[in-house]
C-alpha positions in Angstrom: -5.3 -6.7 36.6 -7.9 -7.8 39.0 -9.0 -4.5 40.2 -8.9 -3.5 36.1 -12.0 -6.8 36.1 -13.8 -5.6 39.0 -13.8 -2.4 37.5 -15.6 -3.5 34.7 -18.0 -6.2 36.3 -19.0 -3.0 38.5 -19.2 -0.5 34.9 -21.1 -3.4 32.7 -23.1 -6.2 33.2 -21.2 -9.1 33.4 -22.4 -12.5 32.8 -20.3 -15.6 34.1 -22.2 -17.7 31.3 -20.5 -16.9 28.6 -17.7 -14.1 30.0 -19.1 -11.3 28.5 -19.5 -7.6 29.6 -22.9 -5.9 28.3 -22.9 -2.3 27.2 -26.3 -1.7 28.8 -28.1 1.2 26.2 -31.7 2.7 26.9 -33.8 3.9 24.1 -36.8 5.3 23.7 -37.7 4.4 20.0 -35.7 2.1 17.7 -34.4 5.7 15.8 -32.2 6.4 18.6 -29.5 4.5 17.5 -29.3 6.8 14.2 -28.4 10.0 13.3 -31.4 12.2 13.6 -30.4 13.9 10.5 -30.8 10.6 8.7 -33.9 9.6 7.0 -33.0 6.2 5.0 -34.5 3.1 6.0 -33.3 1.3 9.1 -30.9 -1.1 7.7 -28.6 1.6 5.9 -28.7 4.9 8.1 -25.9 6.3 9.9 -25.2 5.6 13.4 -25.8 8.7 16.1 -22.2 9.9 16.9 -22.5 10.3 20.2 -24.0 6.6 20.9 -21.1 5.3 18.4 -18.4 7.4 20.4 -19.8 5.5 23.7 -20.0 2.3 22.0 -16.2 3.1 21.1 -15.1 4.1 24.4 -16.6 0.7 25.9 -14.9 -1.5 23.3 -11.4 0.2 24.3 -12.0 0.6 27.9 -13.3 -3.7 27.8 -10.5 -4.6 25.5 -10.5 -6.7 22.4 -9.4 -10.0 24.6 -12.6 -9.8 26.7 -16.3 -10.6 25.2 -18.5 -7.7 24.7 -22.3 -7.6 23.8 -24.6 -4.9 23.2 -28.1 -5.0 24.8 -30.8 -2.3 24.0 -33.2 -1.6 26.5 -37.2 -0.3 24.6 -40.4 0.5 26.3 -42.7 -2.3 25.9 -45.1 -0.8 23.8 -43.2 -0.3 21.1 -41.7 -3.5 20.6 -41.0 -5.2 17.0 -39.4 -8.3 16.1 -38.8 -6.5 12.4 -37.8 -3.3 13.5 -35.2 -5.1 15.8 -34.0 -7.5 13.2 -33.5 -4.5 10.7 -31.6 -2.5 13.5 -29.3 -5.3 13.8 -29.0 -5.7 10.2 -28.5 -1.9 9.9 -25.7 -1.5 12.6 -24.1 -4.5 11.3 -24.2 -2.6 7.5 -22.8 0.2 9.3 -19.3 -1.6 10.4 -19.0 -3.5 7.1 -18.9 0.4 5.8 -16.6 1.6 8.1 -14.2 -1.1 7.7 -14.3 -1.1 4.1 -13.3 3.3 4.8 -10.8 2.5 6.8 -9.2 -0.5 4.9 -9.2 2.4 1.8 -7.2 4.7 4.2 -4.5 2.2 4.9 -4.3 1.9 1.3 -4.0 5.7 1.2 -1.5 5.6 4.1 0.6 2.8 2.2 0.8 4.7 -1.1 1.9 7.7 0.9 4.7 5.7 2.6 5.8 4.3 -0.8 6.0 8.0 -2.1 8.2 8.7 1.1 10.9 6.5 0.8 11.3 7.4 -3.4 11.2 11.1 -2.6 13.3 10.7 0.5 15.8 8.1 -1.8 16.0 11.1 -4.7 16.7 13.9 -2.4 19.3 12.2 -0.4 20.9 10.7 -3.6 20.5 14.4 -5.0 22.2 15.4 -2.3 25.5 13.3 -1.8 25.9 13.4 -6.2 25.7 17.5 -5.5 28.3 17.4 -2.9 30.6 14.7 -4.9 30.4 16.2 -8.3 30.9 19.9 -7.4 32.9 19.8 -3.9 34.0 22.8 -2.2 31.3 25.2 -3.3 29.0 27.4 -0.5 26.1 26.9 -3.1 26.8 23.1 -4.1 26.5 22.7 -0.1 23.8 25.0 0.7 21.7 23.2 -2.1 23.7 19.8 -0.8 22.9 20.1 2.7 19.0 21.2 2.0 18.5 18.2 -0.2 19.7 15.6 2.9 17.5 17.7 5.1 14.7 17.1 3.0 15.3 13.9 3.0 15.6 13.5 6.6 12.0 15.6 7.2 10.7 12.4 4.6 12.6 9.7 6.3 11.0 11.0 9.7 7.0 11.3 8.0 7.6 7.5 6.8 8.3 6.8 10.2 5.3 8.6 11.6 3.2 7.1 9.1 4.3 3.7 10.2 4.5 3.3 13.7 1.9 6.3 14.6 -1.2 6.9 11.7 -1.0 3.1 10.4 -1.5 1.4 13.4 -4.1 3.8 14.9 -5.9 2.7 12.1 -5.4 -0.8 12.6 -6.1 -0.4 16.0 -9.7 1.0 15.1 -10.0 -1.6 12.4 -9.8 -4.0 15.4 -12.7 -2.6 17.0 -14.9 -2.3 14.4 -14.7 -5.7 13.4 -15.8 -6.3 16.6 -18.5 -4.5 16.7 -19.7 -6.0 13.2 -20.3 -9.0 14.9 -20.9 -8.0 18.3 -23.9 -10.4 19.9 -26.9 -7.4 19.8 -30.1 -8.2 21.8 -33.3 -6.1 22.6 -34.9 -6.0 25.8 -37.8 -4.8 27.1 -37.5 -1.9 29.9 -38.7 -2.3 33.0 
């Protein structure tokens, strides 16, 4: 554990005033944070995907128990107090949307579970009224045996769904509610 802290103290800054590790980013304009291919006004434009992988990568690698703030580094003659505030605003809008996605595709993954266990229920009941009403027949059982097996194949994609695309997606949840509120500051670059 201590060599996973000096790790990061030697990766971020770290600052014993308030425990935090800052994800140190350089810019050269205030657009650098967006998607080039994005033209809307600061506060609602998409963030760059490769800055918003790294930003990702440094809230897994830090972890959610440890404080994290973001600090964006801009040549002095291009600084502006408005500009920054609508950044902030802007990358803040950006999470709310995200979260609001990904909340959606929990919904989407929750339905899909609930359509799971019925059509999993039906096929095995299919199967075990198939094999009880007409007994001893190679067709009853072929049909018999392909229902259960259906049933198993949906019993086993509830349990994916579950335990494997549920809480990836609550995992990134995580992190992007912490990054909607993640302390943001501008410097100027030396």
């Amino acid at each position: 554990m201590k060599d996973k802290i000096q790790y990061l103290k030697d990766v971020y800054k770290y600052y014993e005033t308030d425990n935090s590790y800052h994800v140190v980013i350089d810019l050269d304009t205030y657009r650098d944070i967006y998607s080039e291919w994005d033209y809307s006004p600061f506060n609602n434009r998409e963030l760059d995907g490769s800055l918003l992988r790294y930003i990702m990568e440094c809230s897994y690698e830090i972890g959610l128990k440890k404080n994290m703030a973001l600090d964006f580094y801009v040549p002095d003659n291009i600084v502006s107090d408005e500009k920054e505030q609508k950044s902030i605003e802007g990358f803040r809008r950006y999470f709310n949307y995200q979260i609001r996605k990904i909340k959606s595709e929990m919904m989407d993954s929750l339905k899909k579970l609930f359509v799971l266990i019925l059509v999993g229920t039906a096929l095995l009941t299919a199967g075990n009224v198939i094999n009880a009403v007409i007994p001893e027949r190679i067709a009853a059982e072929i049909v018999s045996e392909g229902l259960i097996i259906g049933a198993w194949v949906a019993v086993w994609e509830i349990f994916h769904t579950l335990f494997f695309s549920v809480s990836d997606i609550f995992k990134k949840l995580k992190h992007y509610e912490r990054l909607r509120r993640i302390p943001i500051t501008y410097r100027i670059k030396k």
